[in-house]
C-alpha positions in Angstrom: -4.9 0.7 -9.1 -5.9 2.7 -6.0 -4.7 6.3 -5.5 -5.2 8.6 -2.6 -4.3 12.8 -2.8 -2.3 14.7 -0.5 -4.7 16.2 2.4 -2.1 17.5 4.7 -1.9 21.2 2.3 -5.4 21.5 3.2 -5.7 20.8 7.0 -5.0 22.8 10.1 -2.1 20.3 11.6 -2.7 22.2 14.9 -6.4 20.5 14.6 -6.1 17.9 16.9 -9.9 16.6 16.0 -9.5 16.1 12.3 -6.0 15.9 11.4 -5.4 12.2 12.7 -8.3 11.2 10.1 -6.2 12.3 7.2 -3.1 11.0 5.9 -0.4 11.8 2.7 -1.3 9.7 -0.6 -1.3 6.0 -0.4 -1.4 3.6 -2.8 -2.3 0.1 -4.1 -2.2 -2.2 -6.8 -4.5 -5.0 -7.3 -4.6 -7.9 -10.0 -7.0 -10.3 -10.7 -8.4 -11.8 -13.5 -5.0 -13.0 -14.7 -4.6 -15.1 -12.0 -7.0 -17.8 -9.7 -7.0 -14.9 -6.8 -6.3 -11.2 -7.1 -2.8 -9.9 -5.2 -2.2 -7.0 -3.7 1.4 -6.1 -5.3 3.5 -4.8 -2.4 4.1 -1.1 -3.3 5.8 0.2 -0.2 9.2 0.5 -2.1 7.9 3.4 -4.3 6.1 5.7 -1.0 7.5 8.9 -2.1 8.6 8.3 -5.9 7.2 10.1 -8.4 4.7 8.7 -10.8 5.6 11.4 -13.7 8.6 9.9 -13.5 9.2 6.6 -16.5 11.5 4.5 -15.0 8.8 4.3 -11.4 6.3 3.6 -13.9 7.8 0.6 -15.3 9.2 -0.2 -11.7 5.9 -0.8 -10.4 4.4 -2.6 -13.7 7.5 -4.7 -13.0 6.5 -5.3 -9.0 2.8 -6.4 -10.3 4.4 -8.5 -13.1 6.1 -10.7 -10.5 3.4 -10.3 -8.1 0.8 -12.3 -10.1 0.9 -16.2 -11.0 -1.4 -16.8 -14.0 -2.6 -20.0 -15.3 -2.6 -20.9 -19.0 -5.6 -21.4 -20.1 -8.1 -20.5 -23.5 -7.5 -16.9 -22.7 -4.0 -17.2 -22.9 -0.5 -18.3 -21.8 1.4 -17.7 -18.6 3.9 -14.9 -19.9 1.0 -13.2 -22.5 -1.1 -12.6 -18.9 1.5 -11.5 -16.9 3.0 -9.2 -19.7 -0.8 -7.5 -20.0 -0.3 -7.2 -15.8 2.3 -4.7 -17.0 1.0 -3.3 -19.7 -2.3 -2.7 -17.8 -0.7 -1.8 -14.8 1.1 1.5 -17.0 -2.1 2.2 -18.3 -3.9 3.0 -15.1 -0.6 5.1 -13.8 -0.9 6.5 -16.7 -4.2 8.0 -16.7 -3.7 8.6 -12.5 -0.5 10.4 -13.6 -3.3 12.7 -16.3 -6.0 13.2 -14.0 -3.7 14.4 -11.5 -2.1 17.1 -13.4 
């Protein structure tokens, strides 16, 4: 899980030298270890949503759910791994959601 803040309540936007550098919050999900290469989960959909907000939450556990395509093996099953994607995936919202506030 990759989170960025929001800049622009802090810059001059009249600044041409520095505020081109600094963009609104972004963010990214990446999964490995479930499956053979990590994904980037395609997140664009929620730009704008908020995170304090359950059903978004369990929106984007969903998008990294079907994002990932993990291979049964001694660790586990297909559908165990891609149910701890989502699981996992809440957690770190979770705590991003906690830290932010």
């Amino acid at each position: 899980m990759i989170g960025v803040e929001k800049l622009s309540l802090f810059l001059d936007p009249t600044d041409r030298s520095t505020a081109f550098i600094f963009a609104d919050g972004a963010g990214a999900v990446v999964v490995g270890a479930a499956d053979e290469v990590p994904r980037v989960v395609p997140t664009a959909q929620f730009a704008g949503a908020d995170a304090h907000d359950a059903p978004t939450r369990e929106a984007i556990a969903e998008a990294a759910r079907r994002a990932v395509e993990p291979l049964a093996d001694l660790a586990g099953g297909v559908e165990y791994k891609r149910h701890l994607v989502g699981v996992f995936t809440q957690r770190a919202i979770d705590a991003l959601v906690t830290q932010a506030t």
